[in-house]
N, CA, C and O atoms as a GROMACS GRO file, in nm:
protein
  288
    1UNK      N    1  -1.321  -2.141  -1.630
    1UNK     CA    2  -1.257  -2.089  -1.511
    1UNK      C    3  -1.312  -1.948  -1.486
    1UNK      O    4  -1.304  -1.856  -1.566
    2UNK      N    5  -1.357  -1.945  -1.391
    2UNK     CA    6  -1.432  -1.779  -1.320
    2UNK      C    7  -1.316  -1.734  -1.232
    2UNK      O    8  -1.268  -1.795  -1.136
    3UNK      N    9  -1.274  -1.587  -1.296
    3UNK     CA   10  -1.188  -1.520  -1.253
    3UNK      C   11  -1.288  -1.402  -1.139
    3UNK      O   12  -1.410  -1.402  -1.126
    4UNK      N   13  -1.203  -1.325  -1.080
    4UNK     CA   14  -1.261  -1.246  -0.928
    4UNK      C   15  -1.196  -1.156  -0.985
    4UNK      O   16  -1.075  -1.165  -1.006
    5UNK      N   17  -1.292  -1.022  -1.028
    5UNK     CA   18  -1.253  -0.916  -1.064
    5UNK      C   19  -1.153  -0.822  -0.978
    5UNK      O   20  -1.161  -0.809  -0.856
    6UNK      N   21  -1.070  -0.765  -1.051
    6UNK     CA   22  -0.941  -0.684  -0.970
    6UNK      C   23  -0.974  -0.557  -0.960
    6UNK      O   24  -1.042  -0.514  -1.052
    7UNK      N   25  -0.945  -0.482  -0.873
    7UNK     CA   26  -1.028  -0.347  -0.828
    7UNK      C   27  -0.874  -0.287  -0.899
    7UNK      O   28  -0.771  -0.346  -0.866
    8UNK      N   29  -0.867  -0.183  -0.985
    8UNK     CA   30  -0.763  -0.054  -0.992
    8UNK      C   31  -0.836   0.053  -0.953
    8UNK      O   32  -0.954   0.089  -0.953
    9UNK      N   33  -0.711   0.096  -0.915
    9UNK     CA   34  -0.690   0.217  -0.819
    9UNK      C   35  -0.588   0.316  -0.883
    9UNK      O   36  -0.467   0.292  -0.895
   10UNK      N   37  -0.651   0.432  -0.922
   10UNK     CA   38  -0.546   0.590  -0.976
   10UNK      C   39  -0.447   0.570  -0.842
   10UNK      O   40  -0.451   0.501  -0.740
   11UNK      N   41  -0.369   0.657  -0.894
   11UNK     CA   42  -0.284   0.685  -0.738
   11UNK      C   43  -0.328   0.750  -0.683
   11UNK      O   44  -0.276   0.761  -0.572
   12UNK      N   45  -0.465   0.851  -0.711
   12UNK     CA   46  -0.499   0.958  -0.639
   12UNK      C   47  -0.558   0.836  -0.515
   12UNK      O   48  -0.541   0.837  -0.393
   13UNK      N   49  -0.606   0.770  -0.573
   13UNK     CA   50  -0.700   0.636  -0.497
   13UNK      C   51  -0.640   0.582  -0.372
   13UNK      O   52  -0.675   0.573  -0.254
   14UNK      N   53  -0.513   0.544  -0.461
   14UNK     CA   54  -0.430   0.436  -0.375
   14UNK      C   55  -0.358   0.551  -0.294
   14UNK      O   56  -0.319   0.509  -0.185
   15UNK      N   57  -0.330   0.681  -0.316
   15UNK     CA   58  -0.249   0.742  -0.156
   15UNK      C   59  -0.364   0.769  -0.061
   15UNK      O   60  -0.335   0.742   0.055
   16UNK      N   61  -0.507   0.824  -0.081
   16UNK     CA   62  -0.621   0.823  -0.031
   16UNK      C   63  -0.626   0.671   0.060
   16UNK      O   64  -0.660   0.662   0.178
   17UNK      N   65  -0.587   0.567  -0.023
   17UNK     CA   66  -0.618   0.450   0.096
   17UNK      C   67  -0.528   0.416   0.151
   17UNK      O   68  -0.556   0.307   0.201
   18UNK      N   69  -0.377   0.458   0.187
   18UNK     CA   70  -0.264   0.411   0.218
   18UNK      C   71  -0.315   0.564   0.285
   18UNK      O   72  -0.247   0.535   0.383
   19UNK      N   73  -0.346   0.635   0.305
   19UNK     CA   74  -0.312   0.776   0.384
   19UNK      C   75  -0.185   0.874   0.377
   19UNK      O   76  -0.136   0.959   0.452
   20UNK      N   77  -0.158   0.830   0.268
   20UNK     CA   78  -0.030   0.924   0.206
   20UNK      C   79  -0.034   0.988   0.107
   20UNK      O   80  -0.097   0.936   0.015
   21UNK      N   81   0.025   1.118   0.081
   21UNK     CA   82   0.072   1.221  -0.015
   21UNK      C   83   0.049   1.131  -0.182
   21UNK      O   84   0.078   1.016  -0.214
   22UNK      N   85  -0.003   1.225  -0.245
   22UNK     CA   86   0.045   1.123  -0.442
   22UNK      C   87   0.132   1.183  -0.403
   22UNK      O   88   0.147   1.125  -0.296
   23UNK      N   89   0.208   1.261  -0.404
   23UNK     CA   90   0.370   1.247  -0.424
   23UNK      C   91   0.399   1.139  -0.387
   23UNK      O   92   0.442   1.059  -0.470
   24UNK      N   93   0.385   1.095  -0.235
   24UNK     CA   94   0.463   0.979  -0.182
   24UNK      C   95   0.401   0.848  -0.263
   24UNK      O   96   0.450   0.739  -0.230
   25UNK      N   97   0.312   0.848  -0.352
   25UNK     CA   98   0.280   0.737  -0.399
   25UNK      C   99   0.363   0.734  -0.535
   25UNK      O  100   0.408   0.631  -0.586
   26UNK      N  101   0.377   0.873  -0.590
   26UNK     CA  102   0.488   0.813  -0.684
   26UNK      C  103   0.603   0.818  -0.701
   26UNK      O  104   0.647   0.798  -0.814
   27UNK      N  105   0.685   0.843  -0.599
   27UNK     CA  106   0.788   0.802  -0.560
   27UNK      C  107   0.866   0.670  -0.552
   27UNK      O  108   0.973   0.620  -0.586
   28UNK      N  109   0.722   0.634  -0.470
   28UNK     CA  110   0.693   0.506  -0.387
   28UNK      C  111   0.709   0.411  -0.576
   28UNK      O  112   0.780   0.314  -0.601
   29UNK      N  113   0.616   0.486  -0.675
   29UNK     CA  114   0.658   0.392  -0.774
   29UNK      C  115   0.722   0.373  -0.856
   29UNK      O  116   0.724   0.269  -0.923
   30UNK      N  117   0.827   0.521  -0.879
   30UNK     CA  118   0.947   0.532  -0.947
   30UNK      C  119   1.060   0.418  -0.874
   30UNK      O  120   1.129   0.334  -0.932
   31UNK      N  121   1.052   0.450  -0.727
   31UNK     CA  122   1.166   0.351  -0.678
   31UNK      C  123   1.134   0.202  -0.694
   31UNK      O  124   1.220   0.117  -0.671
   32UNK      N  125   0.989   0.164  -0.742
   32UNK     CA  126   0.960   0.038  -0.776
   32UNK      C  127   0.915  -0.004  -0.616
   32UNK      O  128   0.934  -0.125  -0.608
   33UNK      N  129   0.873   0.038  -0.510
   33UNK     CA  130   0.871   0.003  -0.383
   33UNK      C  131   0.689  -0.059  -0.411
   33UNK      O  132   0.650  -0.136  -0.323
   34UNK      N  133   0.585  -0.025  -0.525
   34UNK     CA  134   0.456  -0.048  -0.506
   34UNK      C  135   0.481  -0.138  -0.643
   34UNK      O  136   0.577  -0.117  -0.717
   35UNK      N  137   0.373  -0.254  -0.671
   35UNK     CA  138   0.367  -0.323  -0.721
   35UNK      C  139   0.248  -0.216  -0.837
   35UNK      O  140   0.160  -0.143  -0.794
   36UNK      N  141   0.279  -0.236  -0.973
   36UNK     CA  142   0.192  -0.133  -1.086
   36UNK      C  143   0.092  -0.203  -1.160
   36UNK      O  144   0.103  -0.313  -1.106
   37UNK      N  145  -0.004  -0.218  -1.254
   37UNK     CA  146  -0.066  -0.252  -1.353
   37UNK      C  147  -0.064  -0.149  -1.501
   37UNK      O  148  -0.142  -0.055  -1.512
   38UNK      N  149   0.002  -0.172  -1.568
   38UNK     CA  150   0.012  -0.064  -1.671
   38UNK      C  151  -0.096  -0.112  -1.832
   38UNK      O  152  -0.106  -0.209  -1.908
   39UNK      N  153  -0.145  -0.003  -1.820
   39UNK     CA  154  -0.270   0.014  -1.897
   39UNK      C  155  -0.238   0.110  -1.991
   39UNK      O  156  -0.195   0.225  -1.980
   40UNK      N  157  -0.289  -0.005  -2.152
   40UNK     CA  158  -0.234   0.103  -2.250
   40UNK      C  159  -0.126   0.168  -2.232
   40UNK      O  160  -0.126   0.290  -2.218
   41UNK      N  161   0.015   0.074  -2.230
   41UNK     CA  162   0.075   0.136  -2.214
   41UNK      C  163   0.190   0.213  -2.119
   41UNK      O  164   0.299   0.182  -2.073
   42UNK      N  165   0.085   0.352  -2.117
   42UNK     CA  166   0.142   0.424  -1.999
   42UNK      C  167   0.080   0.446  -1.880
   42UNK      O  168   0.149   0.469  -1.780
   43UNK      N  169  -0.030   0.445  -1.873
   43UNK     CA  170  -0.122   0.442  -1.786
   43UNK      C  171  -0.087   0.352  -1.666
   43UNK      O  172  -0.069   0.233  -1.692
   44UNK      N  173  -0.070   0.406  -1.498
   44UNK     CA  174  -0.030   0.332  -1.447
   44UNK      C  175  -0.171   0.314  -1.346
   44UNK      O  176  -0.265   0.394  -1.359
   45UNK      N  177  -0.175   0.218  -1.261
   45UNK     CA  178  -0.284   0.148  -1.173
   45UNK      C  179  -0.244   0.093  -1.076
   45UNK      O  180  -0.128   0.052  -1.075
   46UNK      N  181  -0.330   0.075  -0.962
   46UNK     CA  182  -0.266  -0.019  -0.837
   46UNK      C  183  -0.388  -0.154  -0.817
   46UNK      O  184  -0.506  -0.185  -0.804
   47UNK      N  185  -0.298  -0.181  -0.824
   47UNK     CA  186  -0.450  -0.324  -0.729
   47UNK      C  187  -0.492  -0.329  -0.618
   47UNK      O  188  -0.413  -0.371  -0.533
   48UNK      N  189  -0.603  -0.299  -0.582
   48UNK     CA  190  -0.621  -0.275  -0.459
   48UNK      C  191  -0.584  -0.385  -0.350
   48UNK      O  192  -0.570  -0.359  -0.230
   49UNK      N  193  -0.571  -0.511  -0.409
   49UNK     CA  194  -0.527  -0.636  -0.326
   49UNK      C  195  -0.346  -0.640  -0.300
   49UNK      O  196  -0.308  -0.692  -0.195
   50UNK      N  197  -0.274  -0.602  -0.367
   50UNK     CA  198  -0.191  -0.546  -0.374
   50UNK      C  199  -0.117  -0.506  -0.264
   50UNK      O  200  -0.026  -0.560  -0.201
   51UNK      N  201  -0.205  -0.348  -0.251
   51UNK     CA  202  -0.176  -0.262  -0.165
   51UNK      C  203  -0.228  -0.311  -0.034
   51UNK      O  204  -0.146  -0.286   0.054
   52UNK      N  205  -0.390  -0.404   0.033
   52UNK     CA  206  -0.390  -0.482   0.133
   52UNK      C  207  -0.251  -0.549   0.155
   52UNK      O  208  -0.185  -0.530   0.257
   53UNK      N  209  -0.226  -0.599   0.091
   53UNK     CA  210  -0.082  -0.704   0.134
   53UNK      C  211   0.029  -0.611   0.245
   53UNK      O  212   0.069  -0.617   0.361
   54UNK      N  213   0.050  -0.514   0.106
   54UNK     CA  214   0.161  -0.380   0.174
   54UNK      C  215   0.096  -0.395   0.316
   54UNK      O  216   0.146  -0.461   0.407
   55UNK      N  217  -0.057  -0.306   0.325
   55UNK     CA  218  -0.094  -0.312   0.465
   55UNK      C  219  -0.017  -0.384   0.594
   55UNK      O  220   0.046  -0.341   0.690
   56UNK      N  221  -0.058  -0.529   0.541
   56UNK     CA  222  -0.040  -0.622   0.618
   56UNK      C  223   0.129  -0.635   0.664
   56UNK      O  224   0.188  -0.665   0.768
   57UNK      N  225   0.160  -0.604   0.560
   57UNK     CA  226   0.358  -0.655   0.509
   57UNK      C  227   0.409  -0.572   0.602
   57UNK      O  228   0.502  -0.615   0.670
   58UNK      N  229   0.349  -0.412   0.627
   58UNK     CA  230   0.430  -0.329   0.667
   58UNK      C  231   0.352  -0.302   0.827
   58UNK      O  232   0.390  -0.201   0.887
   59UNK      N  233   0.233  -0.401   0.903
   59UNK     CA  234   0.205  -0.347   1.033
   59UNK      C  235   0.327  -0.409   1.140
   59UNK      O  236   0.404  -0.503   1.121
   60UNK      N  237   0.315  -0.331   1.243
   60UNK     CA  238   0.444  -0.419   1.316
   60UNK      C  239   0.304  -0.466   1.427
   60UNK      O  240   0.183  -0.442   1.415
   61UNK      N  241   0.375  -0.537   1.527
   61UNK     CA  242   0.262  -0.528   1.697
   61UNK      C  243   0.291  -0.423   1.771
   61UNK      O  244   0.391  -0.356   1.746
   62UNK      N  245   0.200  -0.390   1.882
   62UNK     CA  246   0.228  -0.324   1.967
   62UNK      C  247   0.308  -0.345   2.036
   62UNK      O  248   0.353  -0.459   2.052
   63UNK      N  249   0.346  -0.254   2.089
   63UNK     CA  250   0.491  -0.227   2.184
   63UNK      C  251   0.460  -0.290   2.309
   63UNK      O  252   0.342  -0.264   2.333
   64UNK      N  253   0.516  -0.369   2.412
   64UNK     CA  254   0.495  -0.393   2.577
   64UNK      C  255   0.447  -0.262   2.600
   64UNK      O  256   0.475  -0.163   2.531
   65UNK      N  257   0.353  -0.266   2.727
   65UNK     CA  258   0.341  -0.159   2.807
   65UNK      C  259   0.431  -0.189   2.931
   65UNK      O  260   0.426  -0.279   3.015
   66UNK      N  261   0.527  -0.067   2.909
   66UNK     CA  262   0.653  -0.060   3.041
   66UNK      C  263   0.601  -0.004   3.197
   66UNK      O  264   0.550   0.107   3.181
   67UNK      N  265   0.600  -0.031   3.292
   67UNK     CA  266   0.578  -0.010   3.384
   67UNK      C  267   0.661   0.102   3.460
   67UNK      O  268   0.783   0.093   3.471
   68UNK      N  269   0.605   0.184   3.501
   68UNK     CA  270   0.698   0.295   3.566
   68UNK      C  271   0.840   0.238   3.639
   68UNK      O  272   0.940   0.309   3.650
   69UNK      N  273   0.834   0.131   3.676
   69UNK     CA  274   1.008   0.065   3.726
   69UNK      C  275   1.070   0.053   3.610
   69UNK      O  276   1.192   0.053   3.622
   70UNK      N  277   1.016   0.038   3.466
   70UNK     CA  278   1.118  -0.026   3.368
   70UNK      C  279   1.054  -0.110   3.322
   70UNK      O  280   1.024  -0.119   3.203
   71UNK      N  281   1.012  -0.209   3.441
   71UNK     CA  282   0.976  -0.357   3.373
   71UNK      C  283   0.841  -0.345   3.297
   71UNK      O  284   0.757  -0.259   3.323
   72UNK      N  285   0.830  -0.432   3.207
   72UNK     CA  286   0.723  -0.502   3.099
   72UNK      C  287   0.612  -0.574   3.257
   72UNK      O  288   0.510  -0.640   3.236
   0.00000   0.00000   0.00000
């Protein structure tokens, strides 16, 4: 069986690709809100496939464009 190598990501990594603060990334993983890989231990990691998902999990659509009367 051929496995597809998993990309980790420091948090410095993963707030760099999420566009957010490391603070907000470890926050984000104290409250358990990011999925972890723990290495040796203590060592924590993100998967970069992972965090695509979040991407995806958390886009909404665009809004209607409202027309100066109100209407859509």
């Amino acid at each position: 069986m051929s496995e597809t190598p998993t990309s980790l990501l420091t948090a410095a990594q993963a707030a760099a690709f999420l566009a957010v603060e490391l603070s907000t990334i470890r926050k984000w993983t104290h409250q358990r809100r990011l999925p972890v890989v723990k290495v040796m231990g203590r060592l924590v990691r993100y998967r970069l496939q992972d965090l695509e998902k979040l991407v995806t999990k958390w886009a909404r659509p665009a809004l209607r464009a409202v027309g100066e009367d109100g209407r859509p």
